[in-house]
C-alpha positions as CSV (number, residue, x, y, z in Angstrom):
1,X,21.9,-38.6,-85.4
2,X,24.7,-40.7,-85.2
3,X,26.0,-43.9,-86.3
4,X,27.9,-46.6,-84.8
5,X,31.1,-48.4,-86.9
6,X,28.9,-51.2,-87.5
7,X,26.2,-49.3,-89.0
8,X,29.0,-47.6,-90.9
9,X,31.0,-50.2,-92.1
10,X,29.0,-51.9,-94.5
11,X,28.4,-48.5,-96.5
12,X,31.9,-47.7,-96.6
13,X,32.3,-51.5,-97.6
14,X,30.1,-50.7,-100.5
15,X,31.7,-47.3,-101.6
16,X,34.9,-49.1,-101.8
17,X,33.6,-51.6,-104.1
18,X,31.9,-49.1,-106.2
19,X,35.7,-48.1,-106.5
20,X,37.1,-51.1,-107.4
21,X,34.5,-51.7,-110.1
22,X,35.4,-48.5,-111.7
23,X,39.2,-49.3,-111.7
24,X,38.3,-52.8,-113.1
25,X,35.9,-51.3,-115.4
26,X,39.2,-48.6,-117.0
27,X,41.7,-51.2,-116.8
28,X,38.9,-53.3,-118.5
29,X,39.2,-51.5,-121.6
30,X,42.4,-50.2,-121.5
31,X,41.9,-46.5,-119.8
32,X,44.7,-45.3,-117.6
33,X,43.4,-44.3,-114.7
34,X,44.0,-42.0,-111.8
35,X,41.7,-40.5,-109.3
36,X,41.0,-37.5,-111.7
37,X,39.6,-40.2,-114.3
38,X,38.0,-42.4,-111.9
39,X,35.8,-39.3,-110.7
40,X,35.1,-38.8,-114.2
41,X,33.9,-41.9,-114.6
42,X,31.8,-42.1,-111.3
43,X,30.1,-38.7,-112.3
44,X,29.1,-40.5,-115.9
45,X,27.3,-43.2,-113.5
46,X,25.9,-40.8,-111.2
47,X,24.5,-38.6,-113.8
48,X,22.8,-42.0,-115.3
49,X,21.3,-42.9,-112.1
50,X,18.2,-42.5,-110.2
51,X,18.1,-44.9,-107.5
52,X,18.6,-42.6,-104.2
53,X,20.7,-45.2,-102.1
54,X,23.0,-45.5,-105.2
55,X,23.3,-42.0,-105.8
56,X,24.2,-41.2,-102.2
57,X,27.3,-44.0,-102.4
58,X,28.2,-42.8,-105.7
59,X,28.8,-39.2,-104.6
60,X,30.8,-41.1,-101.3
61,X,32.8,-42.5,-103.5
62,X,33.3,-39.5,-105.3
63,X,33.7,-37.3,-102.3
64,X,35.9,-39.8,-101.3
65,X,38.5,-39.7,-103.9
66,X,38.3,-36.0,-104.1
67,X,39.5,-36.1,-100.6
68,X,42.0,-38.5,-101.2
69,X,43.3,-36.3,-104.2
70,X,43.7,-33.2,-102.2
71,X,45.5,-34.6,-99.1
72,X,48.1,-36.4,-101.6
């Protein structure tokens, strides 16, 4: 199955935005953060969550910054 970039776009929209909550959320009350912590934190909301289509953007966003860790 495959998936054209407008199909695509708005997920990856919303993983990024699940991101930039999390870095609010840290900065928010007063966390440094990094992606190491911000993984942390998106595994704490994924472990608390049982809505499929938020689970599956959750580990994207996780996956994501993993990714992002290991290339850098």
């Amino acid at each position: 199955m495959k998936f054209s970039e407008s199909e695509i776009q708005p997920l990856w929209d919303e993983v990024s935005r699940i991101i930039g909550d999390a870095v609010i959320q840290l900065h928010h009350h007063g966390k440094p953060f990094n992606a190491e912590v911000l993984v942390k934190y998106l595994s704490h909301q994924l472990s608390e969550v049982d809505e499929v289509k938020r689970r599956i953007l959750l580990n994207a966003a996780i996956n994501m910054l993993k990714t992002n860790r290991i290339r850098n």
